[in-house]
Biopython code that builds the backbone (N, CA, C, O; Angstrom):
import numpy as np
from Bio.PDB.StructureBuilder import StructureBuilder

atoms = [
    (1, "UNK", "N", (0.845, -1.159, 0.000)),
    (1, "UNK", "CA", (0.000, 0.000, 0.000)),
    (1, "UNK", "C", (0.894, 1.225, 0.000)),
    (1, "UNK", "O", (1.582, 1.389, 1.007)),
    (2, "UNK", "N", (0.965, 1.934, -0.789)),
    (2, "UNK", "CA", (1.228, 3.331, -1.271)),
    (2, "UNK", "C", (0.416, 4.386, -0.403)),
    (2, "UNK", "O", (-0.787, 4.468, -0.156)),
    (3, "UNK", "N", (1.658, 5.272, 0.024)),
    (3, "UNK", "CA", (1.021, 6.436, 0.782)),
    (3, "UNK", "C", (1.815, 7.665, 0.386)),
    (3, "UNK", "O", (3.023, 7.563, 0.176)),
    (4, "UNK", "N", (1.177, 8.831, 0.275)),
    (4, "UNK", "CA", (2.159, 9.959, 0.112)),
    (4, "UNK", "C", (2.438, 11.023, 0.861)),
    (4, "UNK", "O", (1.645, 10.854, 1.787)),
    (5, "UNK", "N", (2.892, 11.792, 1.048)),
    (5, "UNK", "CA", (3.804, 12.604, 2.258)),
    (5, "UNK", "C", (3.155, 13.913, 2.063)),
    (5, "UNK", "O", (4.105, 14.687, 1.945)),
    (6, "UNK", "N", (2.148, 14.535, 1.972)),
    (6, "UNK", "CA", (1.359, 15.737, 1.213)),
    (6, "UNK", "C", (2.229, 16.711, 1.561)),
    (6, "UNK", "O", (2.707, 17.465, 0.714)),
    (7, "UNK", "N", (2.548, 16.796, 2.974)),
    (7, "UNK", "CA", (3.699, 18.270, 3.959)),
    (7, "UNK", "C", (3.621, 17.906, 4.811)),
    (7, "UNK", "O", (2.797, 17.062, 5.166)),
    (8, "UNK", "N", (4.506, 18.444, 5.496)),
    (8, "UNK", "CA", (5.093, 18.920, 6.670)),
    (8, "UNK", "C", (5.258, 19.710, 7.453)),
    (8, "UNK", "O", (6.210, 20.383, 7.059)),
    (9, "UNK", "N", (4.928, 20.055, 8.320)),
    (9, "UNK", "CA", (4.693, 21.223, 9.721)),
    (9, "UNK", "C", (5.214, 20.760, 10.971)),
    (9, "UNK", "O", (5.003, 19.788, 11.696)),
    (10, "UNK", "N", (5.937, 21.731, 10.992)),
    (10, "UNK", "CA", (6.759, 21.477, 12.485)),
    (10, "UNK", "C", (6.314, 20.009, 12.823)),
    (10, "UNK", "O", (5.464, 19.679, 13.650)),
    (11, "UNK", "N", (7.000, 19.269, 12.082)),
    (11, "UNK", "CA", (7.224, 17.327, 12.588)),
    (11, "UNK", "C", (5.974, 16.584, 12.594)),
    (11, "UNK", "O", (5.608, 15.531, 13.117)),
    (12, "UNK", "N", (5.298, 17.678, 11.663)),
    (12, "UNK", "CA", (3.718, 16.923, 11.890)),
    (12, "UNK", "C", (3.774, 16.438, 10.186)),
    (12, "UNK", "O", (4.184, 17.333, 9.447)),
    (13, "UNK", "N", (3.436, 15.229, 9.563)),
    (13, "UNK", "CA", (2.972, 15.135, 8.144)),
    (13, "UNK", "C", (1.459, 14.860, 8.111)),
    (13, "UNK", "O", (0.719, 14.449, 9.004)),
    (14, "UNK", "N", (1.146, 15.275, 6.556)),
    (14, "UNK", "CA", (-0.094, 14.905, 6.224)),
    (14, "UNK", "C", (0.016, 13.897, 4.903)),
    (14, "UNK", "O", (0.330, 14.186, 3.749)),
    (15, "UNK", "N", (-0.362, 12.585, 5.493)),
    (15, "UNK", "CA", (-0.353, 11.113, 4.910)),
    (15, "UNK", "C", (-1.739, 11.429, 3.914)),
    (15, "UNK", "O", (-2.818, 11.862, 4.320)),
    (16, "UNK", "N", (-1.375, 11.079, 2.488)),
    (16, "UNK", "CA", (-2.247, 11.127, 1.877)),
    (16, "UNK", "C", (-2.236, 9.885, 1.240)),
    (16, "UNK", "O", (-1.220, 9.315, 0.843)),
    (17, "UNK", "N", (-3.534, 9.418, 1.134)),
    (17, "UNK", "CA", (-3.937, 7.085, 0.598)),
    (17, "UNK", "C", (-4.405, 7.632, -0.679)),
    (17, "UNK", "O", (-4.309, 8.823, -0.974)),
    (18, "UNK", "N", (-5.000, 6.573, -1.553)),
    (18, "UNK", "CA", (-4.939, 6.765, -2.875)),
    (18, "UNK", "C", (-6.505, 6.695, -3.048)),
    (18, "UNK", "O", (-7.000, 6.351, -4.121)),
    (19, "UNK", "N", (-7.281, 7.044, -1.923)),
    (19, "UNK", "CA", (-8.311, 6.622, -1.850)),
    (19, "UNK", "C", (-9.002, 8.321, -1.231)),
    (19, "UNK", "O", (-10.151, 8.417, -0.801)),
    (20, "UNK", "N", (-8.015, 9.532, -1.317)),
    (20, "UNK", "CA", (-8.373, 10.512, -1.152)),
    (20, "UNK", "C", (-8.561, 10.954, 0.370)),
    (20, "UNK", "O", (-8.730, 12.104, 0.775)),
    (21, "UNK", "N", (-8.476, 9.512, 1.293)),
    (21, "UNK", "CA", (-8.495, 9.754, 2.667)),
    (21, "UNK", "C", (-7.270, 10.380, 3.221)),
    (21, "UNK", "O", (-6.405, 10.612, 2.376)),
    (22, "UNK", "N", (-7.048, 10.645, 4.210)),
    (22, "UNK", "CA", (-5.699, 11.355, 4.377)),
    (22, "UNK", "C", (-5.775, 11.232, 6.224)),
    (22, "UNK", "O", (-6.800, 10.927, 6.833)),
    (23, "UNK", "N", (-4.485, 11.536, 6.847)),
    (23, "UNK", "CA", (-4.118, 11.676, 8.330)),
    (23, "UNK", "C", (-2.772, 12.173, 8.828)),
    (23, "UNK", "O", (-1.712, 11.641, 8.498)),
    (24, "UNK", "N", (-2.835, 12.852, 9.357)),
    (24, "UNK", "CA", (-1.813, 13.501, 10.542)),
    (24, "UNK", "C", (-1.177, 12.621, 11.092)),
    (24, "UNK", "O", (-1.725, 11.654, 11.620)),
    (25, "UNK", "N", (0.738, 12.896, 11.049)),
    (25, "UNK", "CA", (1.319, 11.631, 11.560)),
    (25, "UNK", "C", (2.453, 12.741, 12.215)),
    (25, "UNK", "O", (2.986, 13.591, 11.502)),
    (26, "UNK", "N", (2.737, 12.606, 13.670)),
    (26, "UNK", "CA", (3.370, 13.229, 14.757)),
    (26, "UNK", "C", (5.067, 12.316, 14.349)),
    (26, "UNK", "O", (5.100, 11.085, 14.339)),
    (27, "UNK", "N", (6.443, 13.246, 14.022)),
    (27, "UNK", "CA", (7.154, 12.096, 13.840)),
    (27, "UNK", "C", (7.641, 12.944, 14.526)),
    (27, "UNK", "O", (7.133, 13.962, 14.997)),
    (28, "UNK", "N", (9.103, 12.363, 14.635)),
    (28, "UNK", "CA", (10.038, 12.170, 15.522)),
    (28, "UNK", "C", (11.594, 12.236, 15.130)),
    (28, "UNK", "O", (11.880, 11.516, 14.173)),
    (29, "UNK", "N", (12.695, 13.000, 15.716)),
    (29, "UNK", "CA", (13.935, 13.005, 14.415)),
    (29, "UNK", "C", (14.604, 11.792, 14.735)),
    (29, "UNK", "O", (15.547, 11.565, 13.977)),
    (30, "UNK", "N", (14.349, 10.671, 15.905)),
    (30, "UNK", "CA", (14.935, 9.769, 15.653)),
    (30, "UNK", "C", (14.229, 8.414, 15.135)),
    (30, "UNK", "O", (14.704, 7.281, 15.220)),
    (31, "UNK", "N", (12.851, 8.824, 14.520)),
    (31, "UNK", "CA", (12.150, 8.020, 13.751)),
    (31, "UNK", "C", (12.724, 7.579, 12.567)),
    (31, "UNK", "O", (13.265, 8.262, 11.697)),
    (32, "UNK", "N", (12.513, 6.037, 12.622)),
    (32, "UNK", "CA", (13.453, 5.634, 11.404)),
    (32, "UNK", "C", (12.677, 5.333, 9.820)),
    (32, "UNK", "O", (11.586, 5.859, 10.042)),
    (33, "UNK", "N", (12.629, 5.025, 8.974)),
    (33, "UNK", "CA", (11.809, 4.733, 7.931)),
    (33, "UNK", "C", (10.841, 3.438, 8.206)),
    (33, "UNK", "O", (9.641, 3.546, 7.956)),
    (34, "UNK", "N", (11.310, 2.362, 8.660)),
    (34, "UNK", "CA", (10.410, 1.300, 8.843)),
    (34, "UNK", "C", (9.413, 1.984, 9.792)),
    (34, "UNK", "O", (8.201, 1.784, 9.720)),
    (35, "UNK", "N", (10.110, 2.967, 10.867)),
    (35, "UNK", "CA", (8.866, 2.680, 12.357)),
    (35, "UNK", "C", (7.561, 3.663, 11.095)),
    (35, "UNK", "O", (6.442, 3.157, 11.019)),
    (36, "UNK", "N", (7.830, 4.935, 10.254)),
    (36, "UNK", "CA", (7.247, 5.366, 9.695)),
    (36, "UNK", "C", (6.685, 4.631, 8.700)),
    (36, "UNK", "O", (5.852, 5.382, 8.191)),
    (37, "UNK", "N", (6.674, 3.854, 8.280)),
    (37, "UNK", "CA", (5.926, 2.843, 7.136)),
    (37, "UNK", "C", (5.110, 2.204, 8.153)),
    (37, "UNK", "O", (3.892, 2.165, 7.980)),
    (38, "UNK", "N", (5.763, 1.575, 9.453)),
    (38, "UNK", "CA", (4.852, 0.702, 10.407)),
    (38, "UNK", "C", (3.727, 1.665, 10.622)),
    (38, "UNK", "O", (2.564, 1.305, 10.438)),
    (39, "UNK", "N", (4.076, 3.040, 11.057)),
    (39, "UNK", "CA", (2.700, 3.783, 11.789)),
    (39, "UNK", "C", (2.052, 3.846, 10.513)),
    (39, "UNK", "O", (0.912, 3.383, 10.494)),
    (40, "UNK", "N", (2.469, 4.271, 9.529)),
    (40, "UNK", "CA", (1.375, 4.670, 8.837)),
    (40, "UNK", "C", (0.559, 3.470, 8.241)),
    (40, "UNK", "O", (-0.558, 3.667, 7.763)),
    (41, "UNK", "N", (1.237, 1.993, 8.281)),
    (41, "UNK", "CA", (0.251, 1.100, 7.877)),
    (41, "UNK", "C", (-0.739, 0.847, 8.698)),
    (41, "UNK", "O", (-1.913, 0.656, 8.378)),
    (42, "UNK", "N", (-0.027, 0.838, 10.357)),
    (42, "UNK", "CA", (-1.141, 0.927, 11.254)),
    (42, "UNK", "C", (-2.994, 1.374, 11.341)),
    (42, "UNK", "O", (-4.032, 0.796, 11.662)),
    (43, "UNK", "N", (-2.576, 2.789, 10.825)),
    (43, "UNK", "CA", (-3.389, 4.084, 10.268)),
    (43, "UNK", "C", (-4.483, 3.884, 9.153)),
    (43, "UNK", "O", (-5.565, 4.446, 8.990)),
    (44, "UNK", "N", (-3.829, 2.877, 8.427)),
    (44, "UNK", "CA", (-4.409, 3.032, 6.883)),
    (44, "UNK", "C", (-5.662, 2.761, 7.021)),
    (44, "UNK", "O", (-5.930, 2.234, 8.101)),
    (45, "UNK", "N", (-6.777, 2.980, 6.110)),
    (45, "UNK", "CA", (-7.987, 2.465, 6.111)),
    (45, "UNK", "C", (-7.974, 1.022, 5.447)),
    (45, "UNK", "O", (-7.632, 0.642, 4.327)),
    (46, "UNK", "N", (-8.585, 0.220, 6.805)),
    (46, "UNK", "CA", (-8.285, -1.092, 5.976)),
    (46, "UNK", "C", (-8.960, -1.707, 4.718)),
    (46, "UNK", "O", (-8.636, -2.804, 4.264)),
    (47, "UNK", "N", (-9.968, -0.873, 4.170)),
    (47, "UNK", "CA", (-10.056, -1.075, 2.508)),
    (47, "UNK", "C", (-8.719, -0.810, 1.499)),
    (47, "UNK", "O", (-8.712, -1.235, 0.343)),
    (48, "UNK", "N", (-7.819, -0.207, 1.965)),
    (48, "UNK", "CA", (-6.702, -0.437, 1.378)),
    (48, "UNK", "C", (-5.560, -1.067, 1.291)),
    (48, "UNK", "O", (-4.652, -0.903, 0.476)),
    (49, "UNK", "N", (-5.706, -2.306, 2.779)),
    (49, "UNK", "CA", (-4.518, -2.961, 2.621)),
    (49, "UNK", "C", (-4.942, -4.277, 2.001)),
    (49, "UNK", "O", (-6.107, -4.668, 2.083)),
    (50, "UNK", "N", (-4.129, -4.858, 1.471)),
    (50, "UNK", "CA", (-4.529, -6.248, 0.793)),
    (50, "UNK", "C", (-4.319, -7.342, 1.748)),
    (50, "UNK", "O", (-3.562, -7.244, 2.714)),
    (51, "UNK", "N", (-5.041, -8.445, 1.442)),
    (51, "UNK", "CA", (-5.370, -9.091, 1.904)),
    (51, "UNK", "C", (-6.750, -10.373, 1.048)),
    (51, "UNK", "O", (-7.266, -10.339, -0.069)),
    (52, "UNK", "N", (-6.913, -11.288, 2.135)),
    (52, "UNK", "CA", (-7.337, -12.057, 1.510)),
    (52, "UNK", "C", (-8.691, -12.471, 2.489)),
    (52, "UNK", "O", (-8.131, -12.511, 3.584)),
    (53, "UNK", "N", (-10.289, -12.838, 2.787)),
    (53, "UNK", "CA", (-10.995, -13.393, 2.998)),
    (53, "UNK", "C", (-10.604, -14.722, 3.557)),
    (53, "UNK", "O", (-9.704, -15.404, 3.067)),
    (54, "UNK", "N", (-11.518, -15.169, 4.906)),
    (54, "UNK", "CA", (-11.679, -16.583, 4.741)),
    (54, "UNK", "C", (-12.631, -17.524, 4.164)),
    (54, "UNK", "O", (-13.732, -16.974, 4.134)),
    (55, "UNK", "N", (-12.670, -18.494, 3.777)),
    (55, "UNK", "CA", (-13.228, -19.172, 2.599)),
    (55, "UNK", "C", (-14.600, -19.200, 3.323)),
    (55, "UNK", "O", (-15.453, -19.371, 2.452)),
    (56, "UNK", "N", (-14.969, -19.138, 4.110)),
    (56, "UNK", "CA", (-16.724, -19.141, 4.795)),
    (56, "UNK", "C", (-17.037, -17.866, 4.338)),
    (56, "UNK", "O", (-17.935, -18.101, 3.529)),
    (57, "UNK", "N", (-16.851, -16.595, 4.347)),
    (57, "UNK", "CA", (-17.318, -15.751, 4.025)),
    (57, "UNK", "C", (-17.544, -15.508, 2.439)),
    (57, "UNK", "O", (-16.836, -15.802, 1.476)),
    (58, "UNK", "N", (-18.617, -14.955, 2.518)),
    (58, "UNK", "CA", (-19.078, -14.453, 0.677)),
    (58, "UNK", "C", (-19.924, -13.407, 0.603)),
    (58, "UNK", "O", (-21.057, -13.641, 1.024)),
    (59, "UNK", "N", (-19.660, -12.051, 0.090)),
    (59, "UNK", "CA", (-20.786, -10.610, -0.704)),
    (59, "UNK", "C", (-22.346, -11.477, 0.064)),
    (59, "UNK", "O", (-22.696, -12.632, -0.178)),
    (60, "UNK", "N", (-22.671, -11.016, 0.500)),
    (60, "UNK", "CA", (-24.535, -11.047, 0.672)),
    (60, "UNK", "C", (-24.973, -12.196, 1.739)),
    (60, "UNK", "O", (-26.142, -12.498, 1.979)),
    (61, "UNK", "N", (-23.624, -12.880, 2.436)),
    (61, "UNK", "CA", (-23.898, -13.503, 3.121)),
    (61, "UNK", "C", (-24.421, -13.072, 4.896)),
    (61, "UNK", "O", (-23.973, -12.226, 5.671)),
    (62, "UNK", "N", (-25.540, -14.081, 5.045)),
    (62, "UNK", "CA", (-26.022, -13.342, 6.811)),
    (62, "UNK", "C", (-25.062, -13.950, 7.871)),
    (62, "UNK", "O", (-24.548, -15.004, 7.496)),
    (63, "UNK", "N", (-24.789, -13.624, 8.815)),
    (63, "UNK", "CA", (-23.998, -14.044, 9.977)),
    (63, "UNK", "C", (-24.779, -13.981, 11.275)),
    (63, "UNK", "O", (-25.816, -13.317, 11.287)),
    (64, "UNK", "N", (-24.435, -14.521, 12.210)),
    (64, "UNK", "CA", (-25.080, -13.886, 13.568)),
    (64, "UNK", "C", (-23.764, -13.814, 14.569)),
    (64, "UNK", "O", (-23.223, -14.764, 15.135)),
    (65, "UNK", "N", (-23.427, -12.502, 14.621)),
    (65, "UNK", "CA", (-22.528, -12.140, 15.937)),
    (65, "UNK", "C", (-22.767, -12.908, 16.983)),
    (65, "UNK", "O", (-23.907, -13.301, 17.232)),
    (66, "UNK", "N", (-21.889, -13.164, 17.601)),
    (66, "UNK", "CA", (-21.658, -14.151, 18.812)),
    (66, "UNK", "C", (-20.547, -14.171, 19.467)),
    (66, "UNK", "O", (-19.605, -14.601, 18.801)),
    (67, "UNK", "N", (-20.150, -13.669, 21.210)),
    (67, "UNK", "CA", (-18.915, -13.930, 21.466)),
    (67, "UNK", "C", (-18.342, -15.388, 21.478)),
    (67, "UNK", "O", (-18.783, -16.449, 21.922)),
    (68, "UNK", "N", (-17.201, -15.041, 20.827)),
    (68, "UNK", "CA", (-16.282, -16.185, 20.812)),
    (68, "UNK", "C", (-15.628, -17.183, 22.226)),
    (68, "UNK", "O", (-14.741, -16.762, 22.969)),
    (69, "UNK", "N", (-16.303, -18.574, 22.368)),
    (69, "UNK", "CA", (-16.059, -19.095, 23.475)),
    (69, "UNK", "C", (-14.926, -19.169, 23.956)),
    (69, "UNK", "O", (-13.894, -19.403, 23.326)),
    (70, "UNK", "N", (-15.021, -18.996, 24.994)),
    (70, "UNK", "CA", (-13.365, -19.203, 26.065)),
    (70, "UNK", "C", (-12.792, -20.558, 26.053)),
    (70, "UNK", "O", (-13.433, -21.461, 26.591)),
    (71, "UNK", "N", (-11.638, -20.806, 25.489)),
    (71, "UNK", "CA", (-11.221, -21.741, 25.789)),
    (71, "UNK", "C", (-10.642, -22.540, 26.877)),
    (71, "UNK", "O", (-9.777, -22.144, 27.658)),
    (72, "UNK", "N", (-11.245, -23.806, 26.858)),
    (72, "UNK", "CA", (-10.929, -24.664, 28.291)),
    (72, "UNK", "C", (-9.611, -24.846, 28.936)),
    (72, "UNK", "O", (-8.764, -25.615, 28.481)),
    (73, "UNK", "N", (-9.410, -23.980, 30.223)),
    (73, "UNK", "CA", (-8.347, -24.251, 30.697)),
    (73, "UNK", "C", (-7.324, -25.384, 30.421)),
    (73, "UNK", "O", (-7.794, -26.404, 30.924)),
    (74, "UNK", "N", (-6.190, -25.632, 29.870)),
    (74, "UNK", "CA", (-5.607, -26.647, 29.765)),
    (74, "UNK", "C", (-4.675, -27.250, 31.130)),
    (74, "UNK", "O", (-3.728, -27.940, 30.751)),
    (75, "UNK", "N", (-4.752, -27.150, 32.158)),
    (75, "UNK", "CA", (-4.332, -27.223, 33.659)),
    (75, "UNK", "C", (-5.569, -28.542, 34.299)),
    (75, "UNK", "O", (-6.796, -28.603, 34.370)),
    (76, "UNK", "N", (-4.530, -29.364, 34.632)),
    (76, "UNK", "CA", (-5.278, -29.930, 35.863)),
    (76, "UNK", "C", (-6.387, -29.567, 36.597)),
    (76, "UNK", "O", (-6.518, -28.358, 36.788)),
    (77, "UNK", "N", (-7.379, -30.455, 37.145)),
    (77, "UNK", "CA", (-8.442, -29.789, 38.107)),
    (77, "UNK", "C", (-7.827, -29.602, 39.570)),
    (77, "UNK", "O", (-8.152, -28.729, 40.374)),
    (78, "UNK", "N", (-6.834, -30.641, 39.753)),
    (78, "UNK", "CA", (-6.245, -30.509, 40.806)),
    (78, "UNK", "C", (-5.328, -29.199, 40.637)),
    (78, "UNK", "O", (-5.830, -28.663, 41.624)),
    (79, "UNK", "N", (-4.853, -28.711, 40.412)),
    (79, "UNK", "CA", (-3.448, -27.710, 39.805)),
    (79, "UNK", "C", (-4.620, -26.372, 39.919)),
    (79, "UNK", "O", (-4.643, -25.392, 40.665)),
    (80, "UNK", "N", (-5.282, -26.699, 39.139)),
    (80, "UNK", "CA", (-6.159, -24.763, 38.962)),
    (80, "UNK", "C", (-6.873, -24.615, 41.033)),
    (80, "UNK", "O", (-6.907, -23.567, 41.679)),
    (81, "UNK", "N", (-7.312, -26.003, 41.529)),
    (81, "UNK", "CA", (-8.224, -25.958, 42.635)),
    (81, "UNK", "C", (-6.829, -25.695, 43.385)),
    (81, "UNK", "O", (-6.804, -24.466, 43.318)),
    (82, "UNK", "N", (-5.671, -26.054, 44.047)),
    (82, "UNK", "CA", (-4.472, -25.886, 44.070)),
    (82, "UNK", "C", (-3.877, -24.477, 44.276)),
    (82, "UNK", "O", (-3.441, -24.206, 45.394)),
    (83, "UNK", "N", (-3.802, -23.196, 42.899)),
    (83, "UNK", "CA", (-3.937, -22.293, 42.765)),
    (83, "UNK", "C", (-4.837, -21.464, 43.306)),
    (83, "UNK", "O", (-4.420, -20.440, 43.847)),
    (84, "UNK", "N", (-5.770, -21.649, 43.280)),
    (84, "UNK", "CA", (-7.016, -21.070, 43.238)),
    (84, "UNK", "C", (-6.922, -21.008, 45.276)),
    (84, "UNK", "O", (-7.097, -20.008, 45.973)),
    (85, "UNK", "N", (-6.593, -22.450, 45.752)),
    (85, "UNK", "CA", (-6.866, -22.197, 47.421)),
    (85, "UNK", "C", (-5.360, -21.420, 48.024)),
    (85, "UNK", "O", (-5.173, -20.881, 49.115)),
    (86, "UNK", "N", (-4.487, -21.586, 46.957)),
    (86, "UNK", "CA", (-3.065, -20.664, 47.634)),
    (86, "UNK", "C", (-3.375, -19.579, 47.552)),
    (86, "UNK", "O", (-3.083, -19.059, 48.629)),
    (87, "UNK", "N", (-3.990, -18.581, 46.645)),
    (87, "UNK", "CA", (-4.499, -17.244, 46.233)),
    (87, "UNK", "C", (-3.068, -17.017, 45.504)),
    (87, "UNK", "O", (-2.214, -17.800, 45.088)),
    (88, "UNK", "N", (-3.196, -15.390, 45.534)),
    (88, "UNK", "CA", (-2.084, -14.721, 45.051)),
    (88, "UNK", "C", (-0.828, -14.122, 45.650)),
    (88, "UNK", "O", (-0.854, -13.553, 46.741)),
    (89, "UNK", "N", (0.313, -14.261, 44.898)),
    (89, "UNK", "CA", (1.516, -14.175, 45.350)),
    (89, "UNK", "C", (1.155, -13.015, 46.859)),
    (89, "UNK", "O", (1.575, -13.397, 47.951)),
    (90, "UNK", "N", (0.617, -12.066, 46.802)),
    (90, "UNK", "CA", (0.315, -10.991, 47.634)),
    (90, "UNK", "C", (-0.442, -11.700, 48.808)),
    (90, "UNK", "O", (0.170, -11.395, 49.832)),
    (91, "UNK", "N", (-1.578, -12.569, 49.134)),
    (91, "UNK", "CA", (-2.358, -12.895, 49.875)),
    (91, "UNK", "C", (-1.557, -14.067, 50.410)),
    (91, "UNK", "O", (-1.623, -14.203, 51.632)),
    (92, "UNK", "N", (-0.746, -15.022, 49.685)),
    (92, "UNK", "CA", (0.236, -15.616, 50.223)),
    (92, "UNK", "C", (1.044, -14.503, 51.506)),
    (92, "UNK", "O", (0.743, -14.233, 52.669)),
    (93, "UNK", "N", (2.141, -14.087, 50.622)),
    (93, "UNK", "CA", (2.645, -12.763, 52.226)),
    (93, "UNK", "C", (2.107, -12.481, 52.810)),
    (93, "UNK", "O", (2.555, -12.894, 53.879)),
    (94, "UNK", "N", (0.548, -11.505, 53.120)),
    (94, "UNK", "CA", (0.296, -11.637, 53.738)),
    (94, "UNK", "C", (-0.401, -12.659, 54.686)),
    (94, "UNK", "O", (-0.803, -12.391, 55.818)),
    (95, "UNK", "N", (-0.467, -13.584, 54.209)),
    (95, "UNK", "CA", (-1.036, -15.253, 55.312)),
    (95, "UNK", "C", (0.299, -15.301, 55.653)),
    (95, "UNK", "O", (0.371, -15.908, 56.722)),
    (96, "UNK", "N", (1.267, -15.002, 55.318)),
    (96, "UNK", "CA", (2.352, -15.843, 56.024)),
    (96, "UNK", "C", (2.757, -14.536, 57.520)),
    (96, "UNK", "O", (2.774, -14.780, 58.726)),
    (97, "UNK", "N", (3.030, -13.209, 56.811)),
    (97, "UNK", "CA", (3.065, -12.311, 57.788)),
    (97, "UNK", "C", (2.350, -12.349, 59.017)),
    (97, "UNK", "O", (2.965, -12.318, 60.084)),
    (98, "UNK", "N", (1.039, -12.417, 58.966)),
    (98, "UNK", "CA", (0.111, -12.685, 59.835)),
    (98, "UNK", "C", (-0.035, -13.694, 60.800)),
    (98, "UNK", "O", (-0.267, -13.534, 61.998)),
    (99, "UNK", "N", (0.166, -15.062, 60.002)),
    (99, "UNK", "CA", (-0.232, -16.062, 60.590)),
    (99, "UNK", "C", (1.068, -17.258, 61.184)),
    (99, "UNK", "O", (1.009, -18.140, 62.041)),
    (100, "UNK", "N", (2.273, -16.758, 60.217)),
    (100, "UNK", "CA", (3.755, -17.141, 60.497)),
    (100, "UNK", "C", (3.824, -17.979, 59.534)),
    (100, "UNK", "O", (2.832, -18.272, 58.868)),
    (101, "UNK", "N", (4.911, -18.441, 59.343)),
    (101, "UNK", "CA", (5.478, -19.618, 58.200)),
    (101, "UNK", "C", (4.916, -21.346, 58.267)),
    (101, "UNK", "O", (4.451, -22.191, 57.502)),
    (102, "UNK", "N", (5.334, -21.195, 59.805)),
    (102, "UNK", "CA", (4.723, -22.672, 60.351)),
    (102, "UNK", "C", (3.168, -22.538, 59.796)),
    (102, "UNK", "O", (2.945, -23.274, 58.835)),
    (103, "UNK", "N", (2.236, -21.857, 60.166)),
    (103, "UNK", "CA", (0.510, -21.966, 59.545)),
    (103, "UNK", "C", (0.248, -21.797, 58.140)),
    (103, "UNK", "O", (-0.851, -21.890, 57.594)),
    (104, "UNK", "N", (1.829, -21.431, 57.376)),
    (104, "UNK", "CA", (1.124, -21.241, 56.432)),
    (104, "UNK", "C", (1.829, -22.815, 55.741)),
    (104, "UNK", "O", (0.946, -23.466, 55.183)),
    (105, "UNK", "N", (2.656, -23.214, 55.715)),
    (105, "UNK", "CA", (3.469, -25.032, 55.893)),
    (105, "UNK", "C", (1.964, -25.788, 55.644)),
    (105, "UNK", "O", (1.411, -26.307, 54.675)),
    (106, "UNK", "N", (1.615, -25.552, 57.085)),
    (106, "UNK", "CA", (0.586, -26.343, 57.576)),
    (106, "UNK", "C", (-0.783, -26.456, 56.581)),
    (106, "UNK", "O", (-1.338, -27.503, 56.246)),
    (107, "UNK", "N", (-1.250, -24.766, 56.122)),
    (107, "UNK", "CA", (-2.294, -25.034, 54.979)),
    (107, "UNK", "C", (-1.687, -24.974, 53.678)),
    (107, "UNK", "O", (-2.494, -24.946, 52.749)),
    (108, "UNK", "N", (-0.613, -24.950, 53.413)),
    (108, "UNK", "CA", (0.158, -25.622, 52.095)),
    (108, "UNK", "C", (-0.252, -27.512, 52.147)),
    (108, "UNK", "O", (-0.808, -28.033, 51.180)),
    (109, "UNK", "N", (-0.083, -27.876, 52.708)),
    (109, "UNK", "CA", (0.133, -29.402, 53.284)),
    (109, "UNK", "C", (-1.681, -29.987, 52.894)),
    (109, "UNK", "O", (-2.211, -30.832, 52.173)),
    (110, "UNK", "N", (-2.111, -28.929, 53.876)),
    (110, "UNK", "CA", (-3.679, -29.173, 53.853)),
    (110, "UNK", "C", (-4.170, -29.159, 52.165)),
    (110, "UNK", "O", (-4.701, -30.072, 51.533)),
    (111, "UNK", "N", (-3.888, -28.151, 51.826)),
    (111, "UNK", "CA", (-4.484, -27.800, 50.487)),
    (111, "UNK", "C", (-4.148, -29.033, 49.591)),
    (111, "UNK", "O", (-5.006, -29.526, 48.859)),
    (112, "UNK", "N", (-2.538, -29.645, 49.689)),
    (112, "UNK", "CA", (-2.607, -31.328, 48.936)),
    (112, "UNK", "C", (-2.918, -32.394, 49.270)),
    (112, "UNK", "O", (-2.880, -33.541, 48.825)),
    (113, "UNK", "N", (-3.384, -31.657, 50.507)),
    (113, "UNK", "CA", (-4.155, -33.144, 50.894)),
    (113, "UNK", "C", (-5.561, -33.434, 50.214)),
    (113, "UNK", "O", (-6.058, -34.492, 49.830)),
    (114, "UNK", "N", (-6.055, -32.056, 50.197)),
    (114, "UNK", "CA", (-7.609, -31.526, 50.184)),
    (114, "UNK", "C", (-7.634, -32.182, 48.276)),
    (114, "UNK", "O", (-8.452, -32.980, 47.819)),
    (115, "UNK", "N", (-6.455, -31.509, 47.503)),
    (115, "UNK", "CA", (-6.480, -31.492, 45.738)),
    (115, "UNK", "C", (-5.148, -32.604, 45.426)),
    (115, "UNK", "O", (-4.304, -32.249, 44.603)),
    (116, "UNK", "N", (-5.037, -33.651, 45.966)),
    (116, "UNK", "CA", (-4.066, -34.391, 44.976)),
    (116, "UNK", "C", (-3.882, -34.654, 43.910)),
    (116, "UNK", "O", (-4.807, -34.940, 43.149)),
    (117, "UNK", "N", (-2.542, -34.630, 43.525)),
    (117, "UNK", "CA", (-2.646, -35.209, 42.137)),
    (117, "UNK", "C", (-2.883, -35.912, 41.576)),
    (117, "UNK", "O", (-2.334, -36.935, 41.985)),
    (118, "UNK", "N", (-3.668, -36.151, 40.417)),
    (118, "UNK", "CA", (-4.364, -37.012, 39.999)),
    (118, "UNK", "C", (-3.455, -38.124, 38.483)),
    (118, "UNK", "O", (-4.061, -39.054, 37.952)),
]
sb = StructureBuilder()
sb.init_structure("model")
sb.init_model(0)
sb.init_chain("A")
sb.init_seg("    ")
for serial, (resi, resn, name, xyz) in enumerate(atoms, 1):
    if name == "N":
        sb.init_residue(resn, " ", resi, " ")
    sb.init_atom(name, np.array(xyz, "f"), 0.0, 1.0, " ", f" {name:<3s}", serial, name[0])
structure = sb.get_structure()
């Protein structure tokens, strides 16, 4: 995709597409040519970059929007239940601050007893 450089103002350009659209690009003097090709492809209107369709789609076809399902944890049930009863690095310190090293040993111990590995 072809873009052209219309001017320049105090480090500001005006990016002109071949499609008559145009945009303001803030540069920089230690901006190099790629990072300037990168922003401005960034920018482009994407009717102008090429590209290709995936083969399900076709002109006049209906769809129905739908969020895309979450994929299933790949972790153990034991391992996520595991995680999940240690909490977070933060709630760890503080259980241990609080409660001392020995209590927290003790519900480390508990918790594999509670989720073994399977």
């Amino acid at each position: 995709m072809q873009y052209t450089i219309s001017e320049i103002n105090n480090g500001v350009a005006k990016i002109s597409f071949s499609d008559g659209t145009w945009a303001f690009v803030e540069m920089t003097s230690d901006m190099s040519e790629a990072d300037l090709d990168d922003y401005v492809y960034a920018i482009c209107p994407p009717h102008l970059k090429t590209g290709s369709a995936p083969s399900f789609v076709s002109a006049g076809s209906t769809r129905t929007a739908a969020e895309k399902p979450t994929p299933a944890d790949p972790r153990p049930e034991w391992q996520i239940a595991r995680q999940t009863a240690y909490g977070t690095a933060e709630q760890q310190i503080e259980y241990i601050t609080e409660n001392g090293l020995d209590a927290w040993q003790t519900k480390v111990a508990q918790i594999k007893t509670d989720n073994p590995k399977s």
